[in-house]
Every structure is written in structure tokens, then in C-alpha cells.
N, C-alpha and C positions, 0 to 999 in steps of 0.2 A: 616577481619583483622587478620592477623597473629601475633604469639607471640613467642617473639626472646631471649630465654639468652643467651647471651654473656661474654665468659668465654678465660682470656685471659693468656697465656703463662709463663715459667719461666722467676721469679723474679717480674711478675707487675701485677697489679688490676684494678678493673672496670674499672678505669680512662682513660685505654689506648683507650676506645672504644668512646669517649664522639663526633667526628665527624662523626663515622659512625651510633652512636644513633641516633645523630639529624639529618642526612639523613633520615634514616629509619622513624624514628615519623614525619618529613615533609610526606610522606607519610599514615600517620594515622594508623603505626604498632606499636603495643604494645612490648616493649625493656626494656626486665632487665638484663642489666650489671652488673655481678659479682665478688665479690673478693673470692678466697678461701682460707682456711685458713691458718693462717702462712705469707699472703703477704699482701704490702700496709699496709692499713689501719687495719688490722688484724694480724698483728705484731703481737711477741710475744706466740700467741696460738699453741702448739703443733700440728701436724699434719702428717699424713701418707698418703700415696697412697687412700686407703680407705676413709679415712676422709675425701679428696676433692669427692670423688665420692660422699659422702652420702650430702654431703655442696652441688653440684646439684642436686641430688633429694631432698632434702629439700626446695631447692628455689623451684622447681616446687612444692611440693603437700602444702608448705607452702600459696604461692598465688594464688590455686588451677587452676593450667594452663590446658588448653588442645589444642590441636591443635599445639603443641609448636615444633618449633626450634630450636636444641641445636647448638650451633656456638663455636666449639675450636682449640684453635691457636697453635701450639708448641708441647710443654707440654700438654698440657691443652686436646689436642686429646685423649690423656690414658682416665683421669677419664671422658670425656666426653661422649667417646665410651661406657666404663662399663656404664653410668647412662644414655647414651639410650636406651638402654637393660632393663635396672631396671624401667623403667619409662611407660614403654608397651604401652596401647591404647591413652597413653597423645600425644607421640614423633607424630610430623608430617614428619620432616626430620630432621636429623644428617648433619653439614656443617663443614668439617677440613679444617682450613686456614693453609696451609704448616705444617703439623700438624705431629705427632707421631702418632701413633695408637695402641691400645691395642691388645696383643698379648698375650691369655691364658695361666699362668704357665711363664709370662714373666715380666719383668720389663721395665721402659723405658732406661734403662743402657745396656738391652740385646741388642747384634749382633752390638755393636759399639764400636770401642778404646774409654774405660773410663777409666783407671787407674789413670790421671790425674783428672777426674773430682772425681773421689772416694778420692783420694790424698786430693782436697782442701776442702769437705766435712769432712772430718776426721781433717784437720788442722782447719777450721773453726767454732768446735762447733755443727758440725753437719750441717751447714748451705753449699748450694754452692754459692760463693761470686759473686754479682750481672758483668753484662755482661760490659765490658769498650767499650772506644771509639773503639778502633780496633776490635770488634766484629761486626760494623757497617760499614765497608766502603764496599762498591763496592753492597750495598743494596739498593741505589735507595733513599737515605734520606738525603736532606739538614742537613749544620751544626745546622739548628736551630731545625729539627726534628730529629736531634741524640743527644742534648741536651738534648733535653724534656725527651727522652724514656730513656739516663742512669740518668739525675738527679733526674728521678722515681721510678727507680730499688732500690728492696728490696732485701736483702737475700734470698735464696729460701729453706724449710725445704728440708731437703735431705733425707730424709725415704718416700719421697714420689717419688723418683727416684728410689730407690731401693726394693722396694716391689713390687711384683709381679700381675698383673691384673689376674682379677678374669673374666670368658664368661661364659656362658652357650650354646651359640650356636655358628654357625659360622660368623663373623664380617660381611663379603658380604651379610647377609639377612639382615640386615638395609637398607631402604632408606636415599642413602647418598648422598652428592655432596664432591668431591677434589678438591680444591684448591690448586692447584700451581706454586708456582710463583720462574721464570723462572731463576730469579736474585741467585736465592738460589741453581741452582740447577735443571736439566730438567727431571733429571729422578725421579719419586716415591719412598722411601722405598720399600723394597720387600713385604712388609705386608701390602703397598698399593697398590704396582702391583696386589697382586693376589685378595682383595678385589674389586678390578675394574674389573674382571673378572665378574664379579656378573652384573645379566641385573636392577638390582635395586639404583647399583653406576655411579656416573656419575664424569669424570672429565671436569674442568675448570682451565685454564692456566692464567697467570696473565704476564704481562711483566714490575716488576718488583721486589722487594729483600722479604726478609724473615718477615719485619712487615710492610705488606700494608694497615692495619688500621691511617698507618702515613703518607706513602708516595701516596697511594692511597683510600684514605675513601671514596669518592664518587663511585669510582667502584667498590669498595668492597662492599658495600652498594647495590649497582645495582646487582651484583652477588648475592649477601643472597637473593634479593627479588626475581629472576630468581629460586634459588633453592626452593625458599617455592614454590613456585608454579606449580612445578615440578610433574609429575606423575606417 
């Protein structure tokens, strides 16, 4: 039995994961879906870059996992990456769903046009104001599953955008799998180009948009269980 947390993207919480959970547990995998803090249902709590990273290793040495899967979508790749690393003989595999990835002495704001996103953070409070209809079209998701994923959407703390990821070693020595999905976008980040380079990463292509948790949970589902199993 493998054991999967599942850590999901800017602006949304556990919730987003509730079809690819019950995939996975029809299979008799043990699935802990998380929120980190600051989003969903954990509103309100201050949070930084840091702070979601220690929010999954928490969840791990809290329900004292071993053998685990860490699964992050977006965003969520940054601190997922750092708390695979921090997590050592527990992690079985690292899985990025179209993911960012952490980049030593980097942010997730590095080596992209942000000005605007810095712009609505700074107008908002500090918050970057959750993603609209139009950030969904041409992604592969019925009107009823673009529905669901903006009338879900939280704010997202925005010091967790701009703080910098903390490594100790090189990201390619993780056993990792890629996810990406092709609607989004065919080529990699360059910080997952060169992590593929690594005989330890492996990529998987999806044929369709940026949140396949929605538009395709049952395959996405099948891919996580393809990566745990992975050598």
C-alpha cells in the first residue's frame, strides 16, 4: 500500500483532490489530501514560502508516514520539492502535476513576467486575487468543472510567491515523475528541462490543460499509481 499526500496549487485546498482520492483508495492506497496554510479552509493564517513547506513535513512525521508520495500541482511543486528533501528515508517518490519547481536562492516569481502579479499582491493586501473564468478556457474543463475550481478559489498569501526556496543538493537526485499536460503547454520550465536530465526523473505527458485533477482524475489517478511504483 502506498501512501500519497496530495498538495494542491495556487489559490485551492484539499478539496480539489476528492476524485482522484477516491480513485486511488478504490485501490487500497492510503491518501492524505492537504490544504496549506493561508488557503480554503485555512483562511486567514499567515504564511510564507517556508511555512507551507514545514505544513508538509508536518503532515508527514505528524501521521508518521513512510514509504510516501508527495503529489504537487502548480505552485505547490516549490514547497513540495524543498519537503522532499527535508523528509529523506520517508519520500518514496516526488510527483509534479504541471508543477513549478524549486530553484535554490529562487522564488516562484523568478525567471517569469511578474510585475503584474507583484502589482495585484501589493494592491490586494498582500493576497494574489484568486484565478477568473478566463484563466480557464482552452484547459480541457467543462463549464461545470470551471465552475467548481473558481467558485473554490481562495486568495493566495503572496510571501509564499516571493520567498525564496531553500536545497541542499541538486533537485535531479530526487526520484521524481513529470507531469505534463500538454494543453498547458508542451515544453517544460527550464528547471524541469534540466532536472529530466537526471536518470532518477522520469516524464509523463497528459493530453489535457493545467488542472487534470478536474478534467481528468481517473488518469491522473492511474499515473500517481504508475509513479509509486516506479524504480
Amino acid at each position: 500500500m502506498t501512501r500519497f499526500v496530495l498538495v494542491a496549487g495556487a489559490w485551492l485546498g484539499a478539496w480539489v483532490w476528492d476524485e482522484v482520492a477516491d480513485e486511488l483508495r478504490a485501490g487500497r492506497h492510503e491518501v492524505h489530501p492537504l490544504t496549506l496554510s493561508g488557503l480554503a479552509e485555512k483562511q486567514g493564517v499567515r504564511a510564507g514560502q517556508r511555512t507551507h513547506v514545514q505544513d508538509i513535513v508536518d503532515e508527514v512525521e505528524r501521521l508518521g508516514l513512510r514509504d510516501v508520495v508527495l503529489v504537487g500541482h502548480s505552485y505547490s511543486g516549490v514547497p513540495v520539492g524543498q519537503a522532499a528533501e527535508r523528509i529523506g528515508e520517508r519520500l518514496r517518490r516526488v510527483v509534479f502535476v504541471d508543477a513549478n519547481v524549486p530553484v535554490d536562492g529562487e522564488s516562484f516569481l523568478s525567471g517569469w513576467p511578474s510585475d503584474g502579479v507583484r502589482r495585484a499582491i501589493d494592491a490586494n493586501g498582500g493576497f494574489w486575487p484568486p484565478l477568473e473564468a478566463d484563466d480557464c478556457v482552452g484547459q480541457g474543463l467543462t463549464n461545470e468543472q470551471t465552475a467548481r475550481l473558481i467558485g473554490g478559489a481562495t486568495p493566495h498569501p503572496g510571501a509564499t510567491l516571493t520567498e525564496p526556496a531553500v536545497l541542499e543538493r541538486p533537485l535531479g537526485e530526487l526520484p521524481a515523475t513529470y507531469v505534463k499536460c500538454l494543453l498547458d503547454g508542451e515544453e517544460p520550465l527550464p528547471a524541469v528541462a534540466e532536472a529530466l536530465k537526471s536518470e532518477t526523473w522520469e516524464l509523463v505527458t497528459m493530453d489535457t490543460g493545467h488542472w487534470p485533477m478536474f478534467s481528468r482524475p481517473r488518469e491522473l489517478a492511474r499515473i500517481l499509481r504508475e509513479a509509486a511504483a516506479a524504480r
